[in-house]
N, CA, C and O atoms as CSV, one atom per row, in Angstrom:
chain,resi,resn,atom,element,x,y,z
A,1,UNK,N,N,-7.826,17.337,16.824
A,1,UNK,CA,C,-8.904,16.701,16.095
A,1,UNK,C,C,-8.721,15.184,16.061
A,1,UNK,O,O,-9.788,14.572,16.106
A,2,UNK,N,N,-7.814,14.568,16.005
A,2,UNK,CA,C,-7.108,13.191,15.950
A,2,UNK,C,C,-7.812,12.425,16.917
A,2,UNK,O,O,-8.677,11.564,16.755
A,3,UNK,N,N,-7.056,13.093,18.427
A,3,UNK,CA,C,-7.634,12.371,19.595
A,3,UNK,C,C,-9.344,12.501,19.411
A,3,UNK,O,O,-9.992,11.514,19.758
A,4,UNK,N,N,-10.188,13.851,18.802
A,4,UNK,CA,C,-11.811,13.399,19.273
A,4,UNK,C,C,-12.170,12.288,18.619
A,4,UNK,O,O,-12.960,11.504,19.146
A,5,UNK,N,N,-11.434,11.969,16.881
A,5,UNK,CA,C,-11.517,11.022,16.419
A,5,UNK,C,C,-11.248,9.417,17.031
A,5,UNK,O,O,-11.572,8.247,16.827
A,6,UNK,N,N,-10.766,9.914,17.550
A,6,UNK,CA,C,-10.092,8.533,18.297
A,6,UNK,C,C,-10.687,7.810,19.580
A,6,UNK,O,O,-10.642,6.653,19.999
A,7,UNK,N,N,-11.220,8.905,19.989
A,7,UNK,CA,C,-12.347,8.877,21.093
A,7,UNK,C,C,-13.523,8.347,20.614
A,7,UNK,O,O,-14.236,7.433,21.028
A,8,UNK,N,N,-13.563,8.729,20.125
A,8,UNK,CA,C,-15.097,8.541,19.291
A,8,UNK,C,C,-15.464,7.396,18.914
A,8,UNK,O,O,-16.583,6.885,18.967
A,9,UNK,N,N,-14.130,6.842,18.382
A,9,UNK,CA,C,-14.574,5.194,17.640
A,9,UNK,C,C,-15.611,4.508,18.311
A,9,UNK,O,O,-16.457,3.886,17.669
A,10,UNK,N,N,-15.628,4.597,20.205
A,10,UNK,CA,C,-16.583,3.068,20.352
A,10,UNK,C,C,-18.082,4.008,20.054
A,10,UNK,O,O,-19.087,3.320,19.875
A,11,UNK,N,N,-18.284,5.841,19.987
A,11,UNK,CA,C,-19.565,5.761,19.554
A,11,UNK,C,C,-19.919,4.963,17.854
A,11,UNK,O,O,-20.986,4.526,17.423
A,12,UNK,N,N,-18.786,5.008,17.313
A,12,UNK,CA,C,-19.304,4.870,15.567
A,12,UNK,C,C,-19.313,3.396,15.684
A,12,UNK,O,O,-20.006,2.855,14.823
A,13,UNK,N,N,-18.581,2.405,16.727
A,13,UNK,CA,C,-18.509,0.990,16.581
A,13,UNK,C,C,-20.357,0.408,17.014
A,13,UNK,O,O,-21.045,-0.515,16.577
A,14,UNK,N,N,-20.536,1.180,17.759
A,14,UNK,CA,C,-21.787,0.553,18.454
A,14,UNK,C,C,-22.932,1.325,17.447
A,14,UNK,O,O,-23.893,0.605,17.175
A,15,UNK,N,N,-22.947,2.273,17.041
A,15,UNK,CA,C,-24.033,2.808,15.985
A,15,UNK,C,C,-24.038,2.262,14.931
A,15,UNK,O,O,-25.091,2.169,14.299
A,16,UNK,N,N,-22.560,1.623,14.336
A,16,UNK,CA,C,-22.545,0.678,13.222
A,16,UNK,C,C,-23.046,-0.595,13.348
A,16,UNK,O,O,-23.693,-1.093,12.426
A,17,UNK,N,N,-22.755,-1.393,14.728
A,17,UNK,CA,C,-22.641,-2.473,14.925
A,17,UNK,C,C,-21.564,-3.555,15.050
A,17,UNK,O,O,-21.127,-4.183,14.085
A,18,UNK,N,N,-21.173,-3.721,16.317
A,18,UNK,CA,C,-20.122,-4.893,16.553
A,18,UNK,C,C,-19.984,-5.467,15.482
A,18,UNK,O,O,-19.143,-4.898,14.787
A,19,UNK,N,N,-20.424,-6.342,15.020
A,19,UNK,CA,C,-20.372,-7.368,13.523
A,19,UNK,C,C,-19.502,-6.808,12.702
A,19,UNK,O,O,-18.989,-7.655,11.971
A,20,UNK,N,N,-19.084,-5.626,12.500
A,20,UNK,CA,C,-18.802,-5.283,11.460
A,20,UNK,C,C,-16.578,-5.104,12.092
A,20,UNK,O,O,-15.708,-4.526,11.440
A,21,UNK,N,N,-16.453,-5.591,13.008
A,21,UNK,CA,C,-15.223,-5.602,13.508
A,21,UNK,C,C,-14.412,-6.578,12.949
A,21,UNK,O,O,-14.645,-7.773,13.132
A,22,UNK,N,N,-13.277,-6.090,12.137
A,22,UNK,CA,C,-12.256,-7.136,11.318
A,22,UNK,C,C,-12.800,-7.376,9.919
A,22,UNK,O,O,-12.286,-8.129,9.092
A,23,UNK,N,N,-13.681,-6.792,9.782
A,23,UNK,CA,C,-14.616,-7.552,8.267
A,23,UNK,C,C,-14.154,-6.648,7.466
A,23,UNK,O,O,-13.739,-5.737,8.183
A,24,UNK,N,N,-13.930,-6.287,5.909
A,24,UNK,CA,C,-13.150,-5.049,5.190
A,24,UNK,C,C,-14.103,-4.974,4.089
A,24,UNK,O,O,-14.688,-5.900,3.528
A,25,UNK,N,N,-14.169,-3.580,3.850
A,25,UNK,CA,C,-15.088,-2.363,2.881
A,25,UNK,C,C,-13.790,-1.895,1.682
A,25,UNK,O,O,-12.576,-1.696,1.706
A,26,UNK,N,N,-14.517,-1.883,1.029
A,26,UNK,CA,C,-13.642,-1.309,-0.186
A,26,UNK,C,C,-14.517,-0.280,-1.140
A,26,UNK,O,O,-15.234,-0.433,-2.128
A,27,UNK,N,N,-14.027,1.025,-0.213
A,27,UNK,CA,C,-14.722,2.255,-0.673
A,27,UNK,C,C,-14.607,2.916,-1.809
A,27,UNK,O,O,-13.876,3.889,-1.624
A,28,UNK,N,N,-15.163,2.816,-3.419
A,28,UNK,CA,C,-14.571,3.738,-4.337
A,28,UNK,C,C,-15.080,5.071,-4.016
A,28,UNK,O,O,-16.191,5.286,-3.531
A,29,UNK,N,N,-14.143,6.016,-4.335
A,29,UNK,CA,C,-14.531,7.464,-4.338
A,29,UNK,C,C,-14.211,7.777,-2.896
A,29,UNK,O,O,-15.176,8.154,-2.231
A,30,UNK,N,N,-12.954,7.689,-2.235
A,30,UNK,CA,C,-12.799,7.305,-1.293
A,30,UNK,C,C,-11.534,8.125,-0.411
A,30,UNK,O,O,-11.042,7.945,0.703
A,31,UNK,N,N,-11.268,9.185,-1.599
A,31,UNK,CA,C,-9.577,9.946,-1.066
A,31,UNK,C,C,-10.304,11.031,-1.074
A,31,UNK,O,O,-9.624,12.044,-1.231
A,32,UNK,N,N,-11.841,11.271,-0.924
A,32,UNK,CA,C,-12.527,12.799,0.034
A,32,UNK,C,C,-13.820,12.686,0.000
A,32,UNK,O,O,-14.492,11.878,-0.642
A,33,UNK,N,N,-14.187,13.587,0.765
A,33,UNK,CA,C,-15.935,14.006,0.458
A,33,UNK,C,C,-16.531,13.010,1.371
A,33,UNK,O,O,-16.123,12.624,2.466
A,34,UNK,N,N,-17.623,12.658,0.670
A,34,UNK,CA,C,-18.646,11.455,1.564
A,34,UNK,C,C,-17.468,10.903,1.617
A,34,UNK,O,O,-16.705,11.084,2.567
A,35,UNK,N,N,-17.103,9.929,0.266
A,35,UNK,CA,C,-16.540,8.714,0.416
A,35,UNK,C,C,-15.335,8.523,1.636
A,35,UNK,O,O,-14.679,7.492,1.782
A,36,UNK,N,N,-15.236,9.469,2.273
A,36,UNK,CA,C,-13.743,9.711,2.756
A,36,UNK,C,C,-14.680,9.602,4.105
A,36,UNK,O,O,-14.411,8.636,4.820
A,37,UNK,N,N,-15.436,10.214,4.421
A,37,UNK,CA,C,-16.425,10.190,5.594
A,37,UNK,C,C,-16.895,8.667,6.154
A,37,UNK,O,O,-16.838,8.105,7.248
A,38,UNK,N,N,-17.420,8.284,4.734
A,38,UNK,CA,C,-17.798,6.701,4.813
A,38,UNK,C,C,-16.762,5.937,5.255
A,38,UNK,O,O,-16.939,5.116,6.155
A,39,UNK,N,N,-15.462,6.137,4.621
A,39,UNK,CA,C,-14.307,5.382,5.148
A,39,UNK,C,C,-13.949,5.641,6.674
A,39,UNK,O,O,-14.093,4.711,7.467
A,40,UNK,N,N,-13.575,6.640,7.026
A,40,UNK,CA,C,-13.595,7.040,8.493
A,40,UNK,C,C,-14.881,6.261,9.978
A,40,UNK,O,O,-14.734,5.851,11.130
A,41,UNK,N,N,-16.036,6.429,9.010
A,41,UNK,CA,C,-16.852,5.614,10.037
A,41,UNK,C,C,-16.878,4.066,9.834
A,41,UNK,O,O,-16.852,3.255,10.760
A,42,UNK,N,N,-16.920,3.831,8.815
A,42,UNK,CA,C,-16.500,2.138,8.660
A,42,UNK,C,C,-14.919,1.469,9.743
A,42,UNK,O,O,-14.893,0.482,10.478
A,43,UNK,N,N,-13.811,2.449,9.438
A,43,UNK,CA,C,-12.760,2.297,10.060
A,43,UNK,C,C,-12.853,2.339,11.496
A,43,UNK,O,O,-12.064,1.637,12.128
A,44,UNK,N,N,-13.741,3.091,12.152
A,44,UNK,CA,C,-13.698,3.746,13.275
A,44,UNK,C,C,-14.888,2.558,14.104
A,44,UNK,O,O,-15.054,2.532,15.323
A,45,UNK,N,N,-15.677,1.561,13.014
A,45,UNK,CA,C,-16.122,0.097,13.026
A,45,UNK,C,C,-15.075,-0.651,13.463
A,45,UNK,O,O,-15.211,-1.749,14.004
A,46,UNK,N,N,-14.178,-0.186,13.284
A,46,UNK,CA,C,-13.005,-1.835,13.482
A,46,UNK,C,C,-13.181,-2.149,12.029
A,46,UNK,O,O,-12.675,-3.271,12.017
A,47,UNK,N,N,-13.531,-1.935,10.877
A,47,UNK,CA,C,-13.224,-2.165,9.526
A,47,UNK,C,C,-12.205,-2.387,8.883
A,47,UNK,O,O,-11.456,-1.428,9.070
A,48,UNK,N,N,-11.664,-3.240,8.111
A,48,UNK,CA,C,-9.824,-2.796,7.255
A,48,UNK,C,C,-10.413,-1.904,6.098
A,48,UNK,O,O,-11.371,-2.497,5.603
A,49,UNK,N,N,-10.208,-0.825,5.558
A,49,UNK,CA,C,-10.870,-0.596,4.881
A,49,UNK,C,C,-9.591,-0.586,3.354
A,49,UNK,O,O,-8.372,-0.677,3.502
A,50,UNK,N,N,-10.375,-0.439,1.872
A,50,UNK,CA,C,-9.206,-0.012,0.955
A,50,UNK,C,C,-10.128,1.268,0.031
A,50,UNK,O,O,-11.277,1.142,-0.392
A,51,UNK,N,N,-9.131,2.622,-0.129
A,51,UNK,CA,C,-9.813,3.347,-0.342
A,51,UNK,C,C,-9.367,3.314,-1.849
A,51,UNK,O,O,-8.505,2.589,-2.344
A,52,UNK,N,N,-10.305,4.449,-2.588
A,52,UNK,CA,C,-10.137,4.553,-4.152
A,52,UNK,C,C,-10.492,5.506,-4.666
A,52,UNK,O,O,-11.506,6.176,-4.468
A,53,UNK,N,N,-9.797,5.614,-5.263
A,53,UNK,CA,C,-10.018,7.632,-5.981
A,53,UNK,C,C,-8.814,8.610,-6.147
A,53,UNK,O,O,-7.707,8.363,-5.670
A,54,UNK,N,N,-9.080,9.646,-6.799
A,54,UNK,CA,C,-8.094,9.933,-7.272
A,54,UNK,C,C,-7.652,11.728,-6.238
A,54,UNK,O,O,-8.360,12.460,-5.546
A,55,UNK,N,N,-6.398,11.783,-6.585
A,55,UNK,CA,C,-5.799,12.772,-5.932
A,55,UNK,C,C,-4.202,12.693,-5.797
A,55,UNK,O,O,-3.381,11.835,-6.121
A,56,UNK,N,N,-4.098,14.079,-5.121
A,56,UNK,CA,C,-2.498,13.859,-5.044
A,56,UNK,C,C,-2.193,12.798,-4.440
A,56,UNK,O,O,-2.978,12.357,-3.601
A,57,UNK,N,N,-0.765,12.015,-4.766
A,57,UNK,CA,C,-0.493,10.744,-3.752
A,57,UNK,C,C,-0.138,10.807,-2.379
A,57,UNK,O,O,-0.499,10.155,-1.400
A,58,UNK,N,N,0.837,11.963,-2.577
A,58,UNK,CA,C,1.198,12.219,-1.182
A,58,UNK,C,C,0.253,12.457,-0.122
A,58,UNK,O,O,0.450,12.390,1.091
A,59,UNK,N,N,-1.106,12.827,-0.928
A,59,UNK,CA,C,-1.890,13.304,0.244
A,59,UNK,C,C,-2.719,12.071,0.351
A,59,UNK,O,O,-2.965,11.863,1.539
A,60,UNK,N,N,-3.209,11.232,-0.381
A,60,UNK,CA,C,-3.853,10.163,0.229
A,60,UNK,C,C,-3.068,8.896,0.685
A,60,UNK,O,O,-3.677,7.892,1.056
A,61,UNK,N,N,-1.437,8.969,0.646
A,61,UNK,CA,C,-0.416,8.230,1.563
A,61,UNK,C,C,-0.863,8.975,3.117
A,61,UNK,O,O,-0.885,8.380,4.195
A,62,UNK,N,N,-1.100,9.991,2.955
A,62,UNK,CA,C,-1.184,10.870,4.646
A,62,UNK,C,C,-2.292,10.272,5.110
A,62,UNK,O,O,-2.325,9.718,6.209
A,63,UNK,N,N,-3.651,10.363,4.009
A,63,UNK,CA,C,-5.124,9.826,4.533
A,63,UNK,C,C,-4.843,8.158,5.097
A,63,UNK,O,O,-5.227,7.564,6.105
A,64,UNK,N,N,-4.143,7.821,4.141
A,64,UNK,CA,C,-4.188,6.111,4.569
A,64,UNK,C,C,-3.498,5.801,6.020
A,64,UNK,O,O,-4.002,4.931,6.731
A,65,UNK,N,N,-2.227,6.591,6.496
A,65,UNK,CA,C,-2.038,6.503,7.752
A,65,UNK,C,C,-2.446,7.209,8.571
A,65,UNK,O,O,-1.942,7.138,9.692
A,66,UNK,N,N,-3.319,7.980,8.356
A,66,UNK,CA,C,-4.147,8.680,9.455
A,66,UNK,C,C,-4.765,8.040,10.180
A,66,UNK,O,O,-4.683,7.675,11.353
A,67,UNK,N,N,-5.792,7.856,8.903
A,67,UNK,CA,C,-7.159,6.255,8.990
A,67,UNK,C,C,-6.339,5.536,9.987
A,67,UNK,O,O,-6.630,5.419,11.177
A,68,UNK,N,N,-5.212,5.031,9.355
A,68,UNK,CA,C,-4.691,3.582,10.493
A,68,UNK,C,C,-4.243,3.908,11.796
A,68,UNK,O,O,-4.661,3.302,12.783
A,69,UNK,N,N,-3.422,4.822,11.857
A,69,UNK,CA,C,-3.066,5.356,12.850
A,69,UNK,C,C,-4.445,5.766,14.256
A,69,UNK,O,O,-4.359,5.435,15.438
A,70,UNK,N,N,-5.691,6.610,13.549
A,70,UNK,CA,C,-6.791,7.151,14.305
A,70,UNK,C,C,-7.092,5.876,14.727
A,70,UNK,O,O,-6.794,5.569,15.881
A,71,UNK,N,N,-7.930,4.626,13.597
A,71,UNK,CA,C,-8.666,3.723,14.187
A,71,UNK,C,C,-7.997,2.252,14.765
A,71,UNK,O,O,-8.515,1.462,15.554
A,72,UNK,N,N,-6.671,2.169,14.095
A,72,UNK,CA,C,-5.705,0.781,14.416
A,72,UNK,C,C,-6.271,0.059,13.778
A,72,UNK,O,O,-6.602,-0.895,14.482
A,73,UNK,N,N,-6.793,-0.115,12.201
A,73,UNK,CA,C,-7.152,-0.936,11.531
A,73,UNK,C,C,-6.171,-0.795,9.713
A,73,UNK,O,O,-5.678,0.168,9.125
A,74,UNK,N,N,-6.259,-2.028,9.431
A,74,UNK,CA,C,-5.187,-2.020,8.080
A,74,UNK,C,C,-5.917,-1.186,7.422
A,74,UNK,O,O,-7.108,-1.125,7.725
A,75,UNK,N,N,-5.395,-0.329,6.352
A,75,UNK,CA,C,-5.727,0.179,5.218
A,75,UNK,C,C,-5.197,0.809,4.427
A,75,UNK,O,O,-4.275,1.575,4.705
A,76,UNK,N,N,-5.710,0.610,3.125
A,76,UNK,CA,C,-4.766,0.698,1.626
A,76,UNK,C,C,-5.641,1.415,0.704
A,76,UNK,O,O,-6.691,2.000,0.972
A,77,UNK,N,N,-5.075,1.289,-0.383
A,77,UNK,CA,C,-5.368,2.286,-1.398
A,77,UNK,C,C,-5.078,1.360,-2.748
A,77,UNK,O,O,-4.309,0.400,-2.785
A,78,UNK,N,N,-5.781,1.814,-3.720
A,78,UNK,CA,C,-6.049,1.472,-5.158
A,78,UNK,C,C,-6.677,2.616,-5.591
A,78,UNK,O,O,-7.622,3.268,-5.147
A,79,UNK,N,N,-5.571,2.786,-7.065
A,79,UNK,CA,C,-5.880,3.522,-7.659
A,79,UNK,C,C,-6.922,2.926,-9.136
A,79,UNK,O,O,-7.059,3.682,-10.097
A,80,UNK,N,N,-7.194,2.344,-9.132
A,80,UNK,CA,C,-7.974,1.680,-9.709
A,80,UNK,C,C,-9.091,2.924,-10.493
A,80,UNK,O,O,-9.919,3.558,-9.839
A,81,UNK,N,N,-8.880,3.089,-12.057
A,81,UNK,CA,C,-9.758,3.625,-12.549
A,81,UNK,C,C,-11.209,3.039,-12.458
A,81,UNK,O,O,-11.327,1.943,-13.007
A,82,UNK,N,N,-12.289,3.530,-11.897
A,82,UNK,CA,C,-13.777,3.343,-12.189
A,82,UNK,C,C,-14.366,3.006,-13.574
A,82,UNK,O,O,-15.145,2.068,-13.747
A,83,UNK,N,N,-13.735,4.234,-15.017
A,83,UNK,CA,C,-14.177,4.391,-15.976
A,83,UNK,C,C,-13.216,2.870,-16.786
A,83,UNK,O,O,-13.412,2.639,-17.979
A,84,UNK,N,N,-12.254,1.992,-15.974
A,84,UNK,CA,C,-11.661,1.360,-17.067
A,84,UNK,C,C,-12.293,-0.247,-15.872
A,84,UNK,O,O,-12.237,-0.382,-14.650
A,85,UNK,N,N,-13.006,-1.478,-17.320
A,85,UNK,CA,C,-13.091,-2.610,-16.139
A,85,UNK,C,C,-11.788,-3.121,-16.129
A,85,UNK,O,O,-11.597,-3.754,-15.091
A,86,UNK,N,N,-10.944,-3.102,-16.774
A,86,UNK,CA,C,-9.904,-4.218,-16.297
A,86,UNK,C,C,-8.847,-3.285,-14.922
A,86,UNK,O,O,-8.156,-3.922,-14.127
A,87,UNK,N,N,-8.907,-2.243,-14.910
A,87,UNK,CA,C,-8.391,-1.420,-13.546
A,87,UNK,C,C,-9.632,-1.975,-12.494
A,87,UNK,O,O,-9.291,-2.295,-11.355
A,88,UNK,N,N,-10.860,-2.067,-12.831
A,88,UNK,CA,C,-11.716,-2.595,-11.499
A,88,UNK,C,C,-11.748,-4.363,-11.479
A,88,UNK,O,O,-12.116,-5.066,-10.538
A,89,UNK,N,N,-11.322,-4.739,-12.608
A,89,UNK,CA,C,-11.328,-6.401,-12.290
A,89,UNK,C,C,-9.960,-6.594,-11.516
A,89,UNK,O,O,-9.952,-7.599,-10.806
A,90,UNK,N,N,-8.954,-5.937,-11.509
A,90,UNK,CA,C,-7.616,-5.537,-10.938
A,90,UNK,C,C,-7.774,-5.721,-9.520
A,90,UNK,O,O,-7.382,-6.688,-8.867
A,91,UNK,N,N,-8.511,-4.494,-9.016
A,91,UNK,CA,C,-8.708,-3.997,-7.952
A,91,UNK,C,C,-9.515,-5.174,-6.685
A,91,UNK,O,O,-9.056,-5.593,-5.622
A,92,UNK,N,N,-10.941,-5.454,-7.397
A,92,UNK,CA,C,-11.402,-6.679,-7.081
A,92,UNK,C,C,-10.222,-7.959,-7.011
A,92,UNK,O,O,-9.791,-8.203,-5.884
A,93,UNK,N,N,-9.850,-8.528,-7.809
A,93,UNK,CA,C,-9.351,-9.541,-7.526
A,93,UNK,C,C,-7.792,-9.347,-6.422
A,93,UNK,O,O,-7.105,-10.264,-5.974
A,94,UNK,N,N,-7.635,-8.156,-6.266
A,94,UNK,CA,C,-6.352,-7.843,-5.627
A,94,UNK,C,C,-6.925,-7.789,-3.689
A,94,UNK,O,O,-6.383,-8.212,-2.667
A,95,UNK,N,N,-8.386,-6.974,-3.970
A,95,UNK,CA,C,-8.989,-7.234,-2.628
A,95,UNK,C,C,-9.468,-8.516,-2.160
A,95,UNK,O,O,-9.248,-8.805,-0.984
A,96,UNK,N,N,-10.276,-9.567,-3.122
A,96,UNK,CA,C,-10.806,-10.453,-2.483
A,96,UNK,C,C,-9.205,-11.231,-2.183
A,96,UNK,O,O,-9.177,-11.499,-0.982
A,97,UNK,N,N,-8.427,-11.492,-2.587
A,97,UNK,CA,C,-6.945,-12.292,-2.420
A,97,UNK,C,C,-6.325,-12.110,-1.133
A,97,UNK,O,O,-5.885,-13.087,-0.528
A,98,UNK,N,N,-6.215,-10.391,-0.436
A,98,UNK,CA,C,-5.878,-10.045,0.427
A,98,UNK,C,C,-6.886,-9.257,2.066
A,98,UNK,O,O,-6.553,-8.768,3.146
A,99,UNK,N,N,-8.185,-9.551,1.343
A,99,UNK,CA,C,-8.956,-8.718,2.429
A,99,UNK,C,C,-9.433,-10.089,3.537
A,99,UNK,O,O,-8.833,-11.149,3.713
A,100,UNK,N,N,-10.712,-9.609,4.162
A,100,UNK,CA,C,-11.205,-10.679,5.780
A,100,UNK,C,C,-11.848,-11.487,4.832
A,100,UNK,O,O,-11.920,-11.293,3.619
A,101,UNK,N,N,-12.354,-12.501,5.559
A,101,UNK,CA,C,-13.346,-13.719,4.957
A,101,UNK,C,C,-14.687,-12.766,4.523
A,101,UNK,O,O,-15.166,-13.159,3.459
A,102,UNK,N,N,-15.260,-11.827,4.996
A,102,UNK,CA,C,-16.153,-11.082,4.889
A,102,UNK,C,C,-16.086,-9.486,4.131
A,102,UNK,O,O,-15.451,-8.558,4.631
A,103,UNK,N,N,-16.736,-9.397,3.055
A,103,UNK,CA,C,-15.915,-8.150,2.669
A,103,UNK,C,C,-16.975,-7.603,1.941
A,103,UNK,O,O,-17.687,-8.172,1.113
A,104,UNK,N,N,-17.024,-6.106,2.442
A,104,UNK,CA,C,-18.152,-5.180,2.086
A,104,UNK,C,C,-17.842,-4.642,0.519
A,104,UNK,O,O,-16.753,-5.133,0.224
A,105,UNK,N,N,-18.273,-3.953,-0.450
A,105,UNK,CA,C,-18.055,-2.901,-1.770
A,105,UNK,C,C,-18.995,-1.921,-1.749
A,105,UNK,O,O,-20.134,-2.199,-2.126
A,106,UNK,N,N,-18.653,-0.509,-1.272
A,106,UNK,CA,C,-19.509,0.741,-0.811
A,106,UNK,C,C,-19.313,1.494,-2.598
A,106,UNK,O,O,-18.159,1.410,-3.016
A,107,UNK,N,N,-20.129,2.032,-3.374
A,107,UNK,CA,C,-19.979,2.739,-4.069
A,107,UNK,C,C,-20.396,4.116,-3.974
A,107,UNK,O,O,-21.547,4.386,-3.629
A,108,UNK,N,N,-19.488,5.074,-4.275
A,108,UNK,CA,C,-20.222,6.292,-3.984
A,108,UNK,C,C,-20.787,6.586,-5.980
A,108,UNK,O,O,-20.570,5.943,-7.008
A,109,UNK,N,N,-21.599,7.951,-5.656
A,109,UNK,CA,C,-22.720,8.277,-7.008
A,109,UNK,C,C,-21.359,8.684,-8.185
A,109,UNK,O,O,-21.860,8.763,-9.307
A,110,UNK,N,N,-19.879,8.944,-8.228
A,110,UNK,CA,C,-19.436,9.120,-8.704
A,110,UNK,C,C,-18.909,7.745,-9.354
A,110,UNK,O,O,-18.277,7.900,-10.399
A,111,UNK,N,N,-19.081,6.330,-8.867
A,111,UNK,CA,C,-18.315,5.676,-9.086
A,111,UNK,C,C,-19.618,4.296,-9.702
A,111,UNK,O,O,-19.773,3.104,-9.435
A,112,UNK,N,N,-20.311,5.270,-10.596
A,112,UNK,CA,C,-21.302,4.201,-11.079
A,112,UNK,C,C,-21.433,2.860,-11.951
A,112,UNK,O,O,-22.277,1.974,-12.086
A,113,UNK,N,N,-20.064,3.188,-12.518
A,113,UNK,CA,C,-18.843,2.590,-13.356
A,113,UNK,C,C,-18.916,1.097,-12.797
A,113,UNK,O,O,-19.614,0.213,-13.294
A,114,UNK,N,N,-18.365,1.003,-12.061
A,114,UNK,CA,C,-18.594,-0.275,-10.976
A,114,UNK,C,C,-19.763,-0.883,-10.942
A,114,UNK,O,O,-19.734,-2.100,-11.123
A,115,UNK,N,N,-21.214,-0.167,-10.685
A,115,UNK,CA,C,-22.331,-0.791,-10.353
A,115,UNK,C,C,-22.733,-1.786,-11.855
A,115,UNK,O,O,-23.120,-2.940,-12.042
A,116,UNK,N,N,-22.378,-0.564,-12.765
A,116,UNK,CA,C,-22.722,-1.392,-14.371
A,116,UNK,C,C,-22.155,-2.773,-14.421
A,116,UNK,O,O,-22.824,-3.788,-14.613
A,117,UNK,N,N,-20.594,-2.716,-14.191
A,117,UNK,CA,C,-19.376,-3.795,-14.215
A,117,UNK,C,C,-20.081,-4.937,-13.375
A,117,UNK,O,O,-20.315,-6.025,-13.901
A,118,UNK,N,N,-20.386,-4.691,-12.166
A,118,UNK,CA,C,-20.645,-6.087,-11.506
A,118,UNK,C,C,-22.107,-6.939,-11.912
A,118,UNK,O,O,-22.482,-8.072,-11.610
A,119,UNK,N,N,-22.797,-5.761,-12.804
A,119,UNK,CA,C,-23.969,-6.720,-12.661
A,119,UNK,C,C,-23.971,-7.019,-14.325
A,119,UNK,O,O,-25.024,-7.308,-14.893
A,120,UNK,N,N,-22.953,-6.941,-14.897
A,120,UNK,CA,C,-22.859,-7.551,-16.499
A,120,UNK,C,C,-21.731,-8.731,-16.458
A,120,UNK,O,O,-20.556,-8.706,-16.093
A,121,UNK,N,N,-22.546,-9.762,-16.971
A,121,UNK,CA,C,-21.991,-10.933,-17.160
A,121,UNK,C,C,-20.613,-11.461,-17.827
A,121,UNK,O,O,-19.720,-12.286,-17.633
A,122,UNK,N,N,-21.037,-10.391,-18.796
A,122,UNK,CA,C,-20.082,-10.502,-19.788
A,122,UNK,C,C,-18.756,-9.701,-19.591
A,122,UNK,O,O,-17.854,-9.620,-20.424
A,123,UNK,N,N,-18.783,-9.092,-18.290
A,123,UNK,CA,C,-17.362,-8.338,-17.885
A,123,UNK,C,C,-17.015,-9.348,-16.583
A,123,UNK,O,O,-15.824,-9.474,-16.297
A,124,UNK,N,N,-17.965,-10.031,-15.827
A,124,UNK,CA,C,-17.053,-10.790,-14.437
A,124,UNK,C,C,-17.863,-12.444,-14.324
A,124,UNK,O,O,-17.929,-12.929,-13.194
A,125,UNK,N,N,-18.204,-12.912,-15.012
A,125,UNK,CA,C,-18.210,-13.960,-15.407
A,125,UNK,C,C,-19.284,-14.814,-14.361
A,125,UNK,O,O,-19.248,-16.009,-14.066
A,126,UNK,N,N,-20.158,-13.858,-13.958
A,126,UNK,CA,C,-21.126,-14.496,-13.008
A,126,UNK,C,C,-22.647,-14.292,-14.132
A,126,UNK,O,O,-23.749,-14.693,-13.758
């Protein structure tokens, strides 16, 4: 399964779009399901991606070098609670410090937590 993955990348690079090569996504909801899907095709972009969500560790230490290993792009993990802002003001300021000049924030429907946080003033100071 590895190698079709691996094969595959230049279809998901060109259906995504070149542009999106080296630039980094920071997927919450992100250690399965869609979000884990979303991460895989972003990665498989040439994306760095950083995933988020919860689960055993050991098993999303396995997801994170899979990801890197399948697509040859950096990627990390934050455990960053959704339901708490100072775990997502955490998380944010830990990505913009270390991610590309260009940097995506994918939310999945579980992680609505976030959408509230960024667009209130009074939690990020915009």
């Amino acid at each position: 399964m590895l190698d079709k993955l691996a094969n595959d990348r230049s279809d998901h690079a060109s259906a995504l779009g070149a542009d999106l090569v080296g630039k980094a996504a920071v997927i919450t909801g992100s250690t399965s399901g869609i979000g884990l899907g979303i991460a895989h095709a972003l990665a498989a972009s040439g994306m760095k991606v950083l995933l988020n969500g919860f689960g055993e560790r050991s098993e999303i230490d396995r997801t994170v070098a899979e990801l890197a290993e399948i697509y040859g792009v950096a990627v990390g993990y934050s455990g960053a609670d959704m339901s708490k802002p100072d775990d997502i003001a955490g998380m944010v300021q830990s990505a913009q410090e270390s991610s590309a000049p260009s940097m995506y924030w994918l939310t999945t429907p579980v992680s609505s937590t976030l959408k509230r946080w960024r667009l209130s003033p009074s939690k990020n100071g915009t």
